[in-house]
N, C-alpha and C positions, 0 to 999 in steps of 0.2 A: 458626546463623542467618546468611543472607543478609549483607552489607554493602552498602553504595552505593557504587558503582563511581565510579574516578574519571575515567575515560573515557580513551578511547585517540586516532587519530590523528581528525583530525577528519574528517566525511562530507559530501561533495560539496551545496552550495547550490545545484539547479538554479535560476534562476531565474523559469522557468518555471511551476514546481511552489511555488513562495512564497504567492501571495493562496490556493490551495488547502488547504495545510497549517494557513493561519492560519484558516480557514475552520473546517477541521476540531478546531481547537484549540476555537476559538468555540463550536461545537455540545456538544461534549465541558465546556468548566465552564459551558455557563448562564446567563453572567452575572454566573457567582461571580469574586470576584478571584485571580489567582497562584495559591500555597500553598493558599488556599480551597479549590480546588476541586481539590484534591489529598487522599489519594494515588491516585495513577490508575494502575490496572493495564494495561499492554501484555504481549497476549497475539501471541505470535508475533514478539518481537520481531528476529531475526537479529541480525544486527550495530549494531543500533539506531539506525540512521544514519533511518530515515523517522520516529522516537521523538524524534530533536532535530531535525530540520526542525519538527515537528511543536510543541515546547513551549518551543526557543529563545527567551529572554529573558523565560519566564514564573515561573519559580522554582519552578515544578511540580517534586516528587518523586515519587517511588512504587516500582512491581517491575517487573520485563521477567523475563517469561515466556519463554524458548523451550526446543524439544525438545533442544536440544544446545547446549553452551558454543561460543562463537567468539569472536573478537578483538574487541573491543568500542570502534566510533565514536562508540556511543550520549551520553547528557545526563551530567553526574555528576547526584549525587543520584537515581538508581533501584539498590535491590536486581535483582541478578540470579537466577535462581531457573530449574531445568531440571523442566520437568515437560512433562505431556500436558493437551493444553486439552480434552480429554473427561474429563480427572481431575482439574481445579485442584484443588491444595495451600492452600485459604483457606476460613477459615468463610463463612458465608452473610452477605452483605449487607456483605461487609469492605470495600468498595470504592468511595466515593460515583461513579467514574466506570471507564467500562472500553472498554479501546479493541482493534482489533483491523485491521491495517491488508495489505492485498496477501497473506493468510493464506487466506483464505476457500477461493482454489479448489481448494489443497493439500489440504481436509480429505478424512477417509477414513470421518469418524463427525459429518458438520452438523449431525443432529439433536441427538447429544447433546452437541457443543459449545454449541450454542444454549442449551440448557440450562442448561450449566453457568456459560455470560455469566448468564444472567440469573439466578443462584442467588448469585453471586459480589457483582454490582450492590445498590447501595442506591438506585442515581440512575440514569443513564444507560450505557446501552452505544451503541458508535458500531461500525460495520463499513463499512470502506474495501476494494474490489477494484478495480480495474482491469479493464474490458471490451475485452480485446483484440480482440475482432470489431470491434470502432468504428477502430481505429487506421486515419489515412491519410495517407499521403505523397502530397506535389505531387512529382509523378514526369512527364517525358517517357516514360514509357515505362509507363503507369497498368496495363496488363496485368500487365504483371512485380510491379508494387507490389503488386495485388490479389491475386495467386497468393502472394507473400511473406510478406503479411501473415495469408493466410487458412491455409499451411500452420503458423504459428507461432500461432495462436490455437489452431488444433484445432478438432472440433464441439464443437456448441450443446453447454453441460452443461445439464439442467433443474437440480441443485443451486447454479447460478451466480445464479438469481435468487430461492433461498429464504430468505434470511435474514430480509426480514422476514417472512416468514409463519412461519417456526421460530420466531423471539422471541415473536411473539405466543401462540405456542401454548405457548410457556414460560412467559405469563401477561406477556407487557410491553406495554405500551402504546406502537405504532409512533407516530412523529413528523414521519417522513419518511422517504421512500425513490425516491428521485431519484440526480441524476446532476450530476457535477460535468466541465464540459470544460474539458480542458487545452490551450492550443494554442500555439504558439512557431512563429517566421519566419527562425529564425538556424539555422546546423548550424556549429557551432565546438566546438573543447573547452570544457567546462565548462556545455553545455547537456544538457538532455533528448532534443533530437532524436538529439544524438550518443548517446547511453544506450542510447537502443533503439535505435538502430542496432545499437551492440554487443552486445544482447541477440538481436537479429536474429539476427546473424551468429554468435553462440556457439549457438544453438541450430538454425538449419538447415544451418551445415556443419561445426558440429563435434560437437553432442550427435548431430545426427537423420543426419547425411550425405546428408539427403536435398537439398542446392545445394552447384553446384562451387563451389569459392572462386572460381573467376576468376569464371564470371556474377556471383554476386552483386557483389566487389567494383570489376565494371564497372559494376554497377547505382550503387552507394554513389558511384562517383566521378561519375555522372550527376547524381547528386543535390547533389554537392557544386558543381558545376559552375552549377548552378540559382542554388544559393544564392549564390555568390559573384557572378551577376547581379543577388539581391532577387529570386527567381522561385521560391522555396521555401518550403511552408510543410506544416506536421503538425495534428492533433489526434486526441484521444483521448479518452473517455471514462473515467470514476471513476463508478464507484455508491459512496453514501453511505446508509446506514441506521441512523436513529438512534430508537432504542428507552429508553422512561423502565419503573422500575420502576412494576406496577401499585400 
């Protein structure tokens, strides 16, 4: 059996990302108190660092699901547990709340992940992605951001905006399915805008090869240049869908 991890180094407080997180805590217990509204299953959790932004200072315990062990940021007090979110490892209805956070567009089988949130749930399931089509940089140089941005989101998926129609056809009852924006005016360490920056840059020239390091990090020092005037600013969009059981 699982134990509850007692957590490793701590994970990055964008700022940023705070009223959202606490957001998404809110939708997730209901109105229940703490512990109440525990144990809450995270599916997909990684390194579980979005898992403690997310339930810091609520005394939430529960499991973190993910396909493969890693070094663990996450909350104490969550079971870790390696499985397939088309397979949960839990009887039916174990779970008064179920979350599932920047997972969504990885999947290979939504319909029957959908399913199995909602076989899992007795209360609520919550599903958080990140719409990287929305991301935008105040850029001098808006061309270059727009190309940037649009080779690192990829095309449209239609799978990117099925979750709540998957939940419901697994019998839940949608509650909302909206959108959360994120948007920050600083580019420093220890922000978000820095984040994805580095996510930018790890994936269009060194996953894809597809940008030389020097453009882009002429691009990045434009930007930082901006900022260091107050002439910088980002946003981004979060889809939030929150599904009760029927």
């Amino acid at each position: 059996m699982a134990r509850p991890d007692d957590g490793g180094a701590a994970p990055p407080r964008y700022p940023e990302l705070q009223a959202h997180y606490d957001a998404v805590y809110d939708r997730l217990a209901a109105g229940r108190r703490g512990r109440a509204a525990g144990p809450l299953l995270d599916v997909g959790s990684g390194d579980g660092a979005a898992l403690a932004a997310t339930v810091a200072g609520t005394g939430i315990g529960g499991v973190a699901l993910d396909r493969r062990s890693r070094e663990w940021r996450g909350p104490t007090g969550f079971a870790r547990v390696t499985g397939e979110a088309s397979r949960l490892p839990f009887a039916a209805g174990a779970f008064p709340s179920v979350l599932m956070q920047e997972t969504w567009e990885w999947l290979s089988r939504p319909a029957a992940v959908a399913g199995e949130l909602a076989r899992v749930s007795r209360g609520r399931v919550v599903i958080v992605q990140s719409d990287w089509r929305t991301l935008w940089l105040d850029s001098g140089d808006p061309e270059t951001a727009q190309e940037f941005t649009r080779l690192f989101a990829g095309p449209a998926d239609p799978d990117a905006t099925a979750p709540a129609a998957l939940l419901a056809a697994a019998g839940m009852r949608v509650m909302e399915d909206g959108v959360d924006t994120i948007r920050g005016e600083r580019l420093r360490p220890g922000t978000y805008a820095m984040e994805l920056l580095r996510l930018l840059r790890e994936f269009l020239v060194v996953q894809s090869a597809g940008v030389r390091a020097r453009r882009f990090d002429d691009w990045r020092a434009e930007l930082a240049e901006r900022a260091a005037r107050g002439a910088f600013g980002f946003s981004i969009e979060r889809r939030v869908v929150v599904a009760e059981a029927g």
